[in-house]
N, C-alpha and C positions, 0 to 999 in steps of 0.2 A: 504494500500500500504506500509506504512512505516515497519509494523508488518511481512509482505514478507521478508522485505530487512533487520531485523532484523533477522529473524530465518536462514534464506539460508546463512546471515557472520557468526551466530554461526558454522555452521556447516563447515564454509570456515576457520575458527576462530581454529575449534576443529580438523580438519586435517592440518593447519598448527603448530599450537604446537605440536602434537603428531608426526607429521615429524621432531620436532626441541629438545621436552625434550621429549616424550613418556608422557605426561601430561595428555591427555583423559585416561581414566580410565573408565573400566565397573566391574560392583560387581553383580553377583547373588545374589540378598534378596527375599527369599519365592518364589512366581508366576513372581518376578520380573524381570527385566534385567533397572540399572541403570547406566548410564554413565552420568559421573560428571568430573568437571574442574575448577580451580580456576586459576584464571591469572592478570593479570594488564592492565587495563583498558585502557593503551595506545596501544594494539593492536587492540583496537576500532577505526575507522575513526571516527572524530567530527561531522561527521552528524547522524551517528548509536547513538553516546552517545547523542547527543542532544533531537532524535527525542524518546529516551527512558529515560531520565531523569537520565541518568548514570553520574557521575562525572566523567571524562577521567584525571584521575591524576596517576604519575609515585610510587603512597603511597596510589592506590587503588587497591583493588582487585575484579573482577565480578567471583562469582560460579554461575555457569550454571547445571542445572540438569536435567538430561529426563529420562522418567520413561518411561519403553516397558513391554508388557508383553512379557513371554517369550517364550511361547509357537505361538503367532499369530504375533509377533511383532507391536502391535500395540500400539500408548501414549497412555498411561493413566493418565486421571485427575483426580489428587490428591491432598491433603493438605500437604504442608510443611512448619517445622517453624525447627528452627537452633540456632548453637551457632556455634562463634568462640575462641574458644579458648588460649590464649600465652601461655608458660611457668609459666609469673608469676603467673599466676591464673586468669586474666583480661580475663572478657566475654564481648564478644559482639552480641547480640540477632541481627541474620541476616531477614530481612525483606523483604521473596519474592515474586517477582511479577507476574504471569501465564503470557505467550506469546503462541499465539495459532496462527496457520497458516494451515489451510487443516486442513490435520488429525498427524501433528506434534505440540507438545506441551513441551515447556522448561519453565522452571523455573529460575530467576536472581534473587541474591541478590547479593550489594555491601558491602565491607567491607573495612575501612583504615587499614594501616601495618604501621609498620618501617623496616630500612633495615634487610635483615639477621632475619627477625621475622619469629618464627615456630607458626604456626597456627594448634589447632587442632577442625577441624569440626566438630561435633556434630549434623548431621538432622535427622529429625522426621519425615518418610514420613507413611502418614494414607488415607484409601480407605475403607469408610462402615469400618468391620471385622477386614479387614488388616494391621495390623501394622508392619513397621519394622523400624529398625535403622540404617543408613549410618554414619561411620566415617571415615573418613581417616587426614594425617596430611602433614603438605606442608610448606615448608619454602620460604617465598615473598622474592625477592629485591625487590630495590626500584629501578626505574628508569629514568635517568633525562632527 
């Protein structure tokens, strides 16, 4: 039940930012169709961060990631592992976690910022054969 009520806010989640910054983001990689988002964790209700072990802080950030094929539109479950990247060179190896609902499947990993911080993401997404590389870059506030 709670896995329900996690995926249906992502996606409540991913058409309210993209009505407000244009923030969901989709990338053609190979066979793929990904749409990805990085955001702050206070646009979580405290129950969704609770019932998924999310820190809801205004110096967190959740990336969310879904993998479609592109041809059938349907998830694909796959491996991914990441980095986030600052300016100064500081990595943070992001740590995600499958969420699976039907036949939609995303992908969380948290990361902390500071204000005005440019993060550049680095993931690795792998299927059997398939490898490819998603990066894009996003600068957080912080919010109190």
């Amino acid at each position: 039940m709670k896995i329900k009520f996690i995926c249906l806010s992502a996606w409540v989640i991913f058409a309210a930012i993209s009505a407000q910054a244009s923030a969901e983001i989709k990338k053609d990689l190979g066979d793929w169709e990904v749409h990805y988002i990085a955001l702050t964790t206070t646009f979580l209700s405290p129950e969704i961060a609770r019932a998924n072990n999310i820190v809801r802080s205004g110096r967190n950030a959740l990336v969310n990631i879904s993998v479609l094929n592109k041809r059938t539109k349907e998830a694909q479950e796959v491996n991914i592992t990441g980095t986030a990247r600052n300016l100064l060179g500081t990595s943070k190896t992001l740590a995600f976690t499958q969420v699976k609902e039907g036949k939609a499947i995303y992908y969380l990993a948290s990361v902390g910022f500071s204000d005005k911080e440019i993060l550049r993401f680095d993931i690795d997404i792998n299927q059997g054969r398939s490898n490819q590389n998603l990066q894009f870059q996003q600068t957080m506030y912080v919010e109190d």
